[in-house]
PQR file of N, CA, C, O and H, with PARSE charges and radii, in Angstrom:
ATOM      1  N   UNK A   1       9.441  70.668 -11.101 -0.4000 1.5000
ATOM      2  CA  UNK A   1       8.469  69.625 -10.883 -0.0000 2.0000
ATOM      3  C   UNK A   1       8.484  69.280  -9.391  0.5500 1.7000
ATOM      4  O   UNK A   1       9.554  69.156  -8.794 -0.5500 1.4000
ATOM      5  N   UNK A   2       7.368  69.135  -8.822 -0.4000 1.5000
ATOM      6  CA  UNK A   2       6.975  69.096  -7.446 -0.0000 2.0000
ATOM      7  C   UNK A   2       7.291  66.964  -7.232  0.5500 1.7000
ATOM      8  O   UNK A   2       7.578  66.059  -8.016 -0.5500 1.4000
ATOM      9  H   UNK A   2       6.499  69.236  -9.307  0.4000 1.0000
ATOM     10  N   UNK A   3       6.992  67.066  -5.622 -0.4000 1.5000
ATOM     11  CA  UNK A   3       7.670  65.677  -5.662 -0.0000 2.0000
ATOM     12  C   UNK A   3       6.471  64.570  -5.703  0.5500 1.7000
ATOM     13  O   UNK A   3       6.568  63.343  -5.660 -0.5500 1.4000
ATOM     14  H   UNK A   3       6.759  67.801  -4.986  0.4000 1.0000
ATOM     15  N   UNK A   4       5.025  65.596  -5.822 -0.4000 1.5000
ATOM     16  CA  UNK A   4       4.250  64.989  -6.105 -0.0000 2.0000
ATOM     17  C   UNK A   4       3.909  64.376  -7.359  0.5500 1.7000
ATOM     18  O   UNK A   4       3.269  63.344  -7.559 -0.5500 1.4000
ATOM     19  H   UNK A   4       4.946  66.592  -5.856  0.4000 1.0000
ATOM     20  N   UNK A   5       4.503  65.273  -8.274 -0.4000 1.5000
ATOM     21  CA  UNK A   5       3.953  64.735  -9.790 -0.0000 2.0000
ATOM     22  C   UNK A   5       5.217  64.092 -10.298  0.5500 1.7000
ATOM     23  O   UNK A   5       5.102  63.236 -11.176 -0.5500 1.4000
ATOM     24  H   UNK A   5       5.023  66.112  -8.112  0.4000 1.0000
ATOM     25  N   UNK A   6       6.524  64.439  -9.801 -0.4000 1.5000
ATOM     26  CA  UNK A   6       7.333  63.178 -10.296 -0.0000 2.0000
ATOM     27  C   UNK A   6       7.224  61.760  -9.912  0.5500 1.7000
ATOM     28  O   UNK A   6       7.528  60.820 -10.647 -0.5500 1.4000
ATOM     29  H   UNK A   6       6.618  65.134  -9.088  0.4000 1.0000
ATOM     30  N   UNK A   7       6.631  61.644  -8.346 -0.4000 1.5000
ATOM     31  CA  UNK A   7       6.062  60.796  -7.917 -0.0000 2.0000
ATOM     32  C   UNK A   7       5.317  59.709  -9.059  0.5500 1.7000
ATOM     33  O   UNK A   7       5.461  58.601  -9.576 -0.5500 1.4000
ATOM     34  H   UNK A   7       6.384  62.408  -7.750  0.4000 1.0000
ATOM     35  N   UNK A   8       4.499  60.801  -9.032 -0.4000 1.5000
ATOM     36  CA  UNK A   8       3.210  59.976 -10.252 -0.0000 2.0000
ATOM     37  C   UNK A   8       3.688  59.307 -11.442  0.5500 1.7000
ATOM     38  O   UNK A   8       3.759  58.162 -11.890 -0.5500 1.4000
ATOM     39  H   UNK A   8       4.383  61.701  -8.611  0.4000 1.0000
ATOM     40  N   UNK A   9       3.985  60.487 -11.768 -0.4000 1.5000
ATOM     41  CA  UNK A   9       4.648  60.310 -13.414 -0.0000 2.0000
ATOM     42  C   UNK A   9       6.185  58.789 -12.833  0.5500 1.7000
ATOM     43  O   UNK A   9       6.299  57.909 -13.686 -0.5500 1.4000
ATOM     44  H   UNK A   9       3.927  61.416 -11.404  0.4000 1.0000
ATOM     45  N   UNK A  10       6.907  58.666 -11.874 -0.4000 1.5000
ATOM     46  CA  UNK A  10       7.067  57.743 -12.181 -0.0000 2.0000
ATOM     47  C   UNK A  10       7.090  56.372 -11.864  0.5500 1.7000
ATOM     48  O   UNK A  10       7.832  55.445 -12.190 -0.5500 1.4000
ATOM     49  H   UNK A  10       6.815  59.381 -11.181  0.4000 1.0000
ATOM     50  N   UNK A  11       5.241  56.559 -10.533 -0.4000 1.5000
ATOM     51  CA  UNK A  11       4.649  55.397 -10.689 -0.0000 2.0000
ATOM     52  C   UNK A  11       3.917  54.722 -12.071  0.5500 1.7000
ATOM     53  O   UNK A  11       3.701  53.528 -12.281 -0.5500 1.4000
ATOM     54  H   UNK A  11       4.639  57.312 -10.268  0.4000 1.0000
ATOM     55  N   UNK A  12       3.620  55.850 -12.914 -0.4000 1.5000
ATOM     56  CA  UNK A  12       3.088  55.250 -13.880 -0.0000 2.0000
ATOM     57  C   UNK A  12       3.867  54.710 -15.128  0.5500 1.7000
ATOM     58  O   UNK A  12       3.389  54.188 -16.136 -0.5500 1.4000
ATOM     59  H   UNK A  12       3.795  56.820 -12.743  0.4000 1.0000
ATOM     60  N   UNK A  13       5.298  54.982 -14.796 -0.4000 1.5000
ATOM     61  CA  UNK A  13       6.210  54.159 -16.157 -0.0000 2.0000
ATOM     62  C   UNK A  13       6.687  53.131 -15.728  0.5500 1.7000
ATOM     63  O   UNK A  13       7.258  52.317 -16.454 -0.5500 1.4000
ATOM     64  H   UNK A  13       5.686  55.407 -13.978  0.4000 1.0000
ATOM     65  N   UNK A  14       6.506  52.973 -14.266 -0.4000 1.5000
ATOM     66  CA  UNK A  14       6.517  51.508 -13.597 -0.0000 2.0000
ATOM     67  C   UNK A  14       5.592  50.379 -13.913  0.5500 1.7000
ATOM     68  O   UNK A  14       5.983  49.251 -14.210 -0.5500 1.4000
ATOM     69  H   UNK A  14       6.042  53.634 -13.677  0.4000 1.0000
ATOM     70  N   UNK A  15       4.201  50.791 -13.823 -0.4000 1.5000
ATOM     71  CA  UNK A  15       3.059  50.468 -14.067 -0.0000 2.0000
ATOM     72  C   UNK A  15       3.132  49.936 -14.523  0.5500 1.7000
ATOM     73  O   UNK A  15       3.272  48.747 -14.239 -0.5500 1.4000
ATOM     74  H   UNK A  15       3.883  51.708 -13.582  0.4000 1.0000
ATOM     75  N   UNK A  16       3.064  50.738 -16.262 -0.4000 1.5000
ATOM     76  CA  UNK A  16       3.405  50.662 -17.778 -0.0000 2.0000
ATOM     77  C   UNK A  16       4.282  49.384 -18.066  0.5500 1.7000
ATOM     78  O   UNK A  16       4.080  48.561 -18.959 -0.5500 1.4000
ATOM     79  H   UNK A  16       2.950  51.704 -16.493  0.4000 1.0000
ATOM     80  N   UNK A  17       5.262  49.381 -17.164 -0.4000 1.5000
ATOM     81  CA  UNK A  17       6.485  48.653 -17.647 -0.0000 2.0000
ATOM     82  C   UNK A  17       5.868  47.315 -17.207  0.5500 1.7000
ATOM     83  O   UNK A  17       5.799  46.323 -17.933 -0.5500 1.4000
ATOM     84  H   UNK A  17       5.426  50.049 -16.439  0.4000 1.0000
ATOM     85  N   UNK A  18       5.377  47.401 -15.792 -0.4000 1.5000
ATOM     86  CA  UNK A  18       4.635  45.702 -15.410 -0.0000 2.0000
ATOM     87  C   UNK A  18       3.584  45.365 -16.331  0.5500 1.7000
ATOM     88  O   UNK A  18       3.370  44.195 -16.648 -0.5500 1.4000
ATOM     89  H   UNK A  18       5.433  48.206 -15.202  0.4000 1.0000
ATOM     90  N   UNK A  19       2.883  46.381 -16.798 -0.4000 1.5000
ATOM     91  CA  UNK A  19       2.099  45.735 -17.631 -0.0000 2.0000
ATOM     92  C   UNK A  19       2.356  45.058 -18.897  0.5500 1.7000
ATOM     93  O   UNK A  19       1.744  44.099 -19.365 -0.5500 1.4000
ATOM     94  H   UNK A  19       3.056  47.331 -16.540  0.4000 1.0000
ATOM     95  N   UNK A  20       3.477  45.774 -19.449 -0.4000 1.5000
ATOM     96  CA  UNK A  20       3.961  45.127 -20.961 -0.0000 2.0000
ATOM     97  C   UNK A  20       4.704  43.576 -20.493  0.5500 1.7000
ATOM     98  O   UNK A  20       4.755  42.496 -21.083 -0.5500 1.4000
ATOM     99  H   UNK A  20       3.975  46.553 -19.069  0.4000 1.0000
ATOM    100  N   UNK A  21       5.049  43.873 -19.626 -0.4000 1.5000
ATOM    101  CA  UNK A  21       5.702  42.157 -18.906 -0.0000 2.0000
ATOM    102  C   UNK A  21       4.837  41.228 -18.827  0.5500 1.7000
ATOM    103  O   UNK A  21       4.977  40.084 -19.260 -0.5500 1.4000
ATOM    104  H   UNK A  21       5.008  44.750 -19.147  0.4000 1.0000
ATOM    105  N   UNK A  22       3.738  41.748 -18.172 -0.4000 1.5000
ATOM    106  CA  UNK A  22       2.718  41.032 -17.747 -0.0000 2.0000
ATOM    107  C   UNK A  22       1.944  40.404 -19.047  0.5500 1.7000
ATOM    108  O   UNK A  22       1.940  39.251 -19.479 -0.5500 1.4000
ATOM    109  H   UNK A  22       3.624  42.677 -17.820  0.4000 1.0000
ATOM    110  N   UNK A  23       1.374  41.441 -19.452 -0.4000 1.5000
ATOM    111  CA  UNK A  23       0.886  40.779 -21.017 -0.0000 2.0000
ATOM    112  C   UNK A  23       2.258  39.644 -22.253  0.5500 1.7000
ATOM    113  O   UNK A  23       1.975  38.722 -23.019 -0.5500 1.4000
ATOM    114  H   UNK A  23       1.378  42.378 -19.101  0.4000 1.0000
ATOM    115  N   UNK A  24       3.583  40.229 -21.960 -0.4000 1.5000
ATOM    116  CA  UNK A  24       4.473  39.901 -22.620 -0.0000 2.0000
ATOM    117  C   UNK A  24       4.387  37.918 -21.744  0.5500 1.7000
ATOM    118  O   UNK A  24       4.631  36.974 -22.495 -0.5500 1.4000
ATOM    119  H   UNK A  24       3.814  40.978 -21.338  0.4000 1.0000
ATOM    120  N   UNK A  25       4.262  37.815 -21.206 -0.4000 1.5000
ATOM    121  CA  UNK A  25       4.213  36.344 -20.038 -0.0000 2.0000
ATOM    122  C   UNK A  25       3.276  35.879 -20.240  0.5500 1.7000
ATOM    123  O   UNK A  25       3.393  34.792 -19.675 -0.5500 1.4000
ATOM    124  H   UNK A  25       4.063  38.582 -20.595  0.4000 1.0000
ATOM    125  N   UNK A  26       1.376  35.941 -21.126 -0.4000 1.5000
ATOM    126  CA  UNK A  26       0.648  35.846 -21.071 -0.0000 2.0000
ATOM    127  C   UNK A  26      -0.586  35.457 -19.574  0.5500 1.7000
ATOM    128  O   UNK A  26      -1.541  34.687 -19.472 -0.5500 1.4000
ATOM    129  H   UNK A  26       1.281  36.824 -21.586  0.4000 1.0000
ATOM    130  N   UNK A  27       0.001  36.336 -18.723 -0.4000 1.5000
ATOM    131  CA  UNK A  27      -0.286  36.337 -17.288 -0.0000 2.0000
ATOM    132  C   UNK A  27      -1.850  37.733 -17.454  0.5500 1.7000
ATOM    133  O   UNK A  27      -1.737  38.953 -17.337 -0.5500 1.4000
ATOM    134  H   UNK A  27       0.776  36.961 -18.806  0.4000 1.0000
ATOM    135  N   UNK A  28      -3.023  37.002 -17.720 -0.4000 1.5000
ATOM    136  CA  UNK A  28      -3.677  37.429 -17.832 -0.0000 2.0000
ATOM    137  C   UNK A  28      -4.413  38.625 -16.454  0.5500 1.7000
ATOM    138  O   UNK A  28      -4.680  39.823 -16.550 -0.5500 1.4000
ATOM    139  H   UNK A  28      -3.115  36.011 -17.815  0.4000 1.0000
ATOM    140  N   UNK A  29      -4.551  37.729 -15.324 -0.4000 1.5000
ATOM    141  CA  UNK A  29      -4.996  38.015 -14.024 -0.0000 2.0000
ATOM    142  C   UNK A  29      -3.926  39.207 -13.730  0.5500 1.7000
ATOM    143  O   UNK A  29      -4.302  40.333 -13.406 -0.5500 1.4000
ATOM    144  H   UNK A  29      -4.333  36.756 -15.246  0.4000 1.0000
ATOM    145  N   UNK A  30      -2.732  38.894 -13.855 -0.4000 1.5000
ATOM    146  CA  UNK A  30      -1.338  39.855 -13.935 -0.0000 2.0000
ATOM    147  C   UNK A  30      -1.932  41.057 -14.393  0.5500 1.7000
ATOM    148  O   UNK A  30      -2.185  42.005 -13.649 -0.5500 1.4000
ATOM    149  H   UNK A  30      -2.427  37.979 -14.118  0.4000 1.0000
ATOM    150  N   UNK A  31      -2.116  41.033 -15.391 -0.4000 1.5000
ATOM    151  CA  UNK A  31      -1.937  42.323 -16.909 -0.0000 2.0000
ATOM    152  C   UNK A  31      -3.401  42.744 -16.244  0.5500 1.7000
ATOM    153  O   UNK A  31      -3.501  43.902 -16.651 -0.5500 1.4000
ATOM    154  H   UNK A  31      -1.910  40.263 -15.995  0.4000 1.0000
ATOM    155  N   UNK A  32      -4.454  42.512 -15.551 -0.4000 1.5000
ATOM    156  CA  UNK A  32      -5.590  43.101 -15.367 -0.0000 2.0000
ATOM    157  C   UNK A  32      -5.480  43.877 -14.325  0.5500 1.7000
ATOM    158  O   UNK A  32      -6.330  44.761 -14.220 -0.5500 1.4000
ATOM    159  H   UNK A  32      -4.373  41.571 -15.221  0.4000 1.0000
ATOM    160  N   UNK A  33      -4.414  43.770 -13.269 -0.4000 1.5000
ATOM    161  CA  UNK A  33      -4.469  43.874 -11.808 -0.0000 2.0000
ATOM    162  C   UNK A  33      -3.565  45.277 -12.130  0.5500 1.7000
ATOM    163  O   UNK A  33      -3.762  46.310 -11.490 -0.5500 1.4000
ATOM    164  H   UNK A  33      -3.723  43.052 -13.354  0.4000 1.0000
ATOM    165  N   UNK A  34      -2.277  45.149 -13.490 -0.4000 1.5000
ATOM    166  CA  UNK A  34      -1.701  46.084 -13.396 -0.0000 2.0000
ATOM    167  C   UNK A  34      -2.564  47.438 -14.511  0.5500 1.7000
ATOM    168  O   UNK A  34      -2.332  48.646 -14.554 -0.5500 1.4000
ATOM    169  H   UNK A  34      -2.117  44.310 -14.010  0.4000 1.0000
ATOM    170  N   UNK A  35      -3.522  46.658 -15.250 -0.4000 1.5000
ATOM    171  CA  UNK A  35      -4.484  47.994 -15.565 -0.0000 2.0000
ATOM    172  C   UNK A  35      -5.076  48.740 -14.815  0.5500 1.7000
ATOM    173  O   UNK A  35      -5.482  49.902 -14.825 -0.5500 1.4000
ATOM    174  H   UNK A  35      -3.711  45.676 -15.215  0.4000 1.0000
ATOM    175  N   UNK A  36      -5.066  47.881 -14.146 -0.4000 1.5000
ATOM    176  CA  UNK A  36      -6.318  48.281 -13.062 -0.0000 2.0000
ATOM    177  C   UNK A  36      -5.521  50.135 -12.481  0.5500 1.7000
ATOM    178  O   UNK A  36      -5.709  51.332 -12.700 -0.5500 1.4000
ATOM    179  H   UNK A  36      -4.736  46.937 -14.138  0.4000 1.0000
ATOM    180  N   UNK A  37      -4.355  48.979 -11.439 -0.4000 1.5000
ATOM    181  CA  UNK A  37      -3.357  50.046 -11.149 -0.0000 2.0000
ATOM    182  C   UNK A  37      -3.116  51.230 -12.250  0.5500 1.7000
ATOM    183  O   UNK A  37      -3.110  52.348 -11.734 -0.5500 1.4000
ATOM    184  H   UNK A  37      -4.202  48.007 -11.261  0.4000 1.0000
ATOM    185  N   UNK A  38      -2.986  51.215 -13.174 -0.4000 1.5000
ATOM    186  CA  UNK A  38      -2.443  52.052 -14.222 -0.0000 2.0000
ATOM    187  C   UNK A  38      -3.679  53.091 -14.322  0.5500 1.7000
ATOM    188  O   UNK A  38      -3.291  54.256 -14.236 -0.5500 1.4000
ATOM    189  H   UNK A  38      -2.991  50.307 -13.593  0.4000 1.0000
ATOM    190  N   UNK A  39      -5.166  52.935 -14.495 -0.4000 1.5000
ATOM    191  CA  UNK A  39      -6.202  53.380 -14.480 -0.0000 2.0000
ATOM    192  C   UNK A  39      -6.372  54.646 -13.010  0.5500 1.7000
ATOM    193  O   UNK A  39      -6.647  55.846 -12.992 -0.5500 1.4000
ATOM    194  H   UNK A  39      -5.481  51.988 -14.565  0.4000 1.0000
ATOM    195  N   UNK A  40      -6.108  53.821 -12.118 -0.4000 1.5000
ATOM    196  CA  UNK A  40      -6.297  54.412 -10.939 -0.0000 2.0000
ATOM    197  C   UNK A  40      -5.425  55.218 -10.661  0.5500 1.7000
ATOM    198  O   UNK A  40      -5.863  56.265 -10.184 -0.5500 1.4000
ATOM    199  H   UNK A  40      -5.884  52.846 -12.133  0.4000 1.0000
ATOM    200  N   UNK A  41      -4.152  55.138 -10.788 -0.4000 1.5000
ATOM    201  CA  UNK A  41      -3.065  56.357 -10.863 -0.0000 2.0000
ATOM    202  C   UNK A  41      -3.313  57.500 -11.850  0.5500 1.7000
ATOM    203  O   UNK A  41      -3.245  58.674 -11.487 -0.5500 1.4000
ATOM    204  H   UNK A  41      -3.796  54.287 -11.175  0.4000 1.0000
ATOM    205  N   UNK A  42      -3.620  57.113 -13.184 -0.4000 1.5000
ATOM    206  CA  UNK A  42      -3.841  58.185 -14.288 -0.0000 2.0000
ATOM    207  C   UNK A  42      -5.094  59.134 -13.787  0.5500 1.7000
ATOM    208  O   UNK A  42      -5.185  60.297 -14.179 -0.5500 1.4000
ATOM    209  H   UNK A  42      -3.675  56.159 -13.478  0.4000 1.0000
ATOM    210  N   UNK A  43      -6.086  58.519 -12.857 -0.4000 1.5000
ATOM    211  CA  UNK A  43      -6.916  58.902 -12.858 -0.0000 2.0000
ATOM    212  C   UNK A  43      -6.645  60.081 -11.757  0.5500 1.7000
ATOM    213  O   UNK A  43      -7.206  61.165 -11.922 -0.5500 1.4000
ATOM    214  H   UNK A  43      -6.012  57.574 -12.539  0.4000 1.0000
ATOM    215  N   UNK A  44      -5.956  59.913 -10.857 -0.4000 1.5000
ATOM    216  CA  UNK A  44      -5.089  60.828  -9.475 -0.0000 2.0000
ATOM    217  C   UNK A  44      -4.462  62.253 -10.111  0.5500 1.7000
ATOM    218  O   UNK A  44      -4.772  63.431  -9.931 -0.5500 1.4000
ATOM    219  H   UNK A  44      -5.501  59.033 -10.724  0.4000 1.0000
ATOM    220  N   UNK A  45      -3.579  61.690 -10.824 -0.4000 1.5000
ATOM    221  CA  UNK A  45      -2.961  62.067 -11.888 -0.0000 2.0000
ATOM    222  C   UNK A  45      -4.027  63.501 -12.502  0.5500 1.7000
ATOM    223  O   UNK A  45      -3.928  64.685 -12.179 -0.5500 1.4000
ATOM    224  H   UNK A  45      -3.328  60.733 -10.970  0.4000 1.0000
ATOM    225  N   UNK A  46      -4.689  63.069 -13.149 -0.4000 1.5000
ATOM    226  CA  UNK A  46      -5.874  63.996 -13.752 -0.0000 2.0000
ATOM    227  C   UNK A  46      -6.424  64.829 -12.649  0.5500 1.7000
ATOM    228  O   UNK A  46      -6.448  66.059 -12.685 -0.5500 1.4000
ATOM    229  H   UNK A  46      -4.770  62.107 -13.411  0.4000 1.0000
ATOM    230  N   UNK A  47      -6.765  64.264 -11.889 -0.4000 1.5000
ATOM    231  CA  UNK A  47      -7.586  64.979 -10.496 -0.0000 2.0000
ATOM    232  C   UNK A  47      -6.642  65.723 -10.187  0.5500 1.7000
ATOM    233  O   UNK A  47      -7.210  66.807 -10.053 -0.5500 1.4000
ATOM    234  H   UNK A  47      -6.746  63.265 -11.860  0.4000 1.0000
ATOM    235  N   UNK A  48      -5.263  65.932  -9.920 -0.4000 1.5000
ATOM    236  CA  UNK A  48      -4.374  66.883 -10.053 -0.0000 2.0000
ATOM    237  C   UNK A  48      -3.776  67.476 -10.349  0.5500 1.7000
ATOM    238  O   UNK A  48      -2.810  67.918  -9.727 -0.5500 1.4000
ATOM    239  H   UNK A  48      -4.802  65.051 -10.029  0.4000 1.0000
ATOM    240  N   UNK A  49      -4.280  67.845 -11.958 -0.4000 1.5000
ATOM    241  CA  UNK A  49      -3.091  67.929 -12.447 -0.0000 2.0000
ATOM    242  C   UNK A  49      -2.104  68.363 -13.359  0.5500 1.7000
ATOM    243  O   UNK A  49      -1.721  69.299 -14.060 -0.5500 1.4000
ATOM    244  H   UNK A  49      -5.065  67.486 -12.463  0.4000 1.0000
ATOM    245  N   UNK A  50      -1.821  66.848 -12.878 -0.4000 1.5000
ATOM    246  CA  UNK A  50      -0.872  66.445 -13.500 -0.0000 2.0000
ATOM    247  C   UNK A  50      -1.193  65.943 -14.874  0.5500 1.7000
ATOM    248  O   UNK A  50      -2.343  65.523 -14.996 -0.5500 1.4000
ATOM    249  H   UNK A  50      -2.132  66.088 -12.308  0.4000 1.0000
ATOM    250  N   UNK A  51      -0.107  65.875 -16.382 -0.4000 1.5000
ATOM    251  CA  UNK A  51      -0.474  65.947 -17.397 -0.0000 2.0000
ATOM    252  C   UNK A  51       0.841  64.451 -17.454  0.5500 1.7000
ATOM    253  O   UNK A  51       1.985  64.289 -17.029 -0.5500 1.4000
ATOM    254  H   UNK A  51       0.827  66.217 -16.283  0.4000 1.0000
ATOM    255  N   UNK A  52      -0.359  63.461 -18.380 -0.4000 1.5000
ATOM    256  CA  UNK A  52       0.129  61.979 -18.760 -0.0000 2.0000
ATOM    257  C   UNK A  52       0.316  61.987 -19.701  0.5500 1.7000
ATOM    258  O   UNK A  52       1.064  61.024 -19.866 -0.5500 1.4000
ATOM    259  H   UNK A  52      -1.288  63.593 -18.725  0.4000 1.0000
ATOM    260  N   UNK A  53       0.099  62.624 -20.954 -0.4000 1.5000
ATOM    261  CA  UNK A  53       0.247  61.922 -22.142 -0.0000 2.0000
ATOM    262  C   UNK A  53       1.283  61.625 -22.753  0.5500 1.7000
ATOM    263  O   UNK A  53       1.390  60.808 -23.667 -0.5500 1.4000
ATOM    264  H   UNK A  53      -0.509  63.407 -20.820  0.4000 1.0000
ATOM    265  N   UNK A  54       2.063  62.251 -22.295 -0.4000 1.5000
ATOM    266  CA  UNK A  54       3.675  62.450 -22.780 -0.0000 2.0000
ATOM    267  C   UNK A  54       4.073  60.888 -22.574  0.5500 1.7000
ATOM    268  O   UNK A  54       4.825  60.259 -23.319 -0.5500 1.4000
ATOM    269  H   UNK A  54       1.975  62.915 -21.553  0.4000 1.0000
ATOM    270  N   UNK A  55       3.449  60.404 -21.462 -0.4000 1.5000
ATOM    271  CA  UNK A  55       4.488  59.635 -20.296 -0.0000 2.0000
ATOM    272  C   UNK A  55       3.242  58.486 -20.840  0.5500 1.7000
ATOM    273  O   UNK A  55       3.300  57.842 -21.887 -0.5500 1.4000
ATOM    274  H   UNK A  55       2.838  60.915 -20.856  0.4000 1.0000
ATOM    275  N   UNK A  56       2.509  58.456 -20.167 -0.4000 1.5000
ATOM    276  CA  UNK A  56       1.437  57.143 -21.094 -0.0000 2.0000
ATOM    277  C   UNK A  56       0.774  56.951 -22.326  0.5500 1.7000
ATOM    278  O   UNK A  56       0.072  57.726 -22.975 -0.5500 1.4000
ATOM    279  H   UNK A  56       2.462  58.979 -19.316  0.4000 1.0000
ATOM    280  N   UNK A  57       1.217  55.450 -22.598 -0.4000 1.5000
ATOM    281  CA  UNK A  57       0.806  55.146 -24.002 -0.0000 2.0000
ATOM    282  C   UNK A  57       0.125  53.658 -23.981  0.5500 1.7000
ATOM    283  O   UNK A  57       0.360  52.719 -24.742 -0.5500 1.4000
ATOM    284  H   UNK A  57       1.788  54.820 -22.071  0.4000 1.0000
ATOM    285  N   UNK A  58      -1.045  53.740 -22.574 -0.4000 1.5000
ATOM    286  CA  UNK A  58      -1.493  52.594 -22.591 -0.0000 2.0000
ATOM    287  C   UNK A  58      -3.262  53.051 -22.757  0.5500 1.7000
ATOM    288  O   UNK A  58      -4.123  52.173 -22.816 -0.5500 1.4000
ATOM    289  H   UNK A  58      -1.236  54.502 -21.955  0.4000 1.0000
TER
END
């Protein structure tokens, strides 16, 4: 695995993880900002790629 897609793969279980916090806190503005993020990485992700499904389950 290149240091690009471990990269990815583990900005996006970071993501993941702020987001379940975020929603878990009922921090709405929170949990949108980190979809947002989560969207936009997966989407990099795809454009290169790199394969999420394993790794995301949002």
């Amino acid at each position: 695995m290149d240091a690009f897609t471990a990269g990815i793969l583990q900005r996006i279980e970071k993501t993941e993880a702020d987001l379940d916090r975020a929603r878990a806190a009922g921090d709405d503005f929170l949990a949108e900002v980190e979809q947002a993020e989560l969207e936009d990485l997966q989407r990099l992700a795809t454009e290169h790629g790199v394969r999420v499904g394993a790794v995301s389950n949002a």
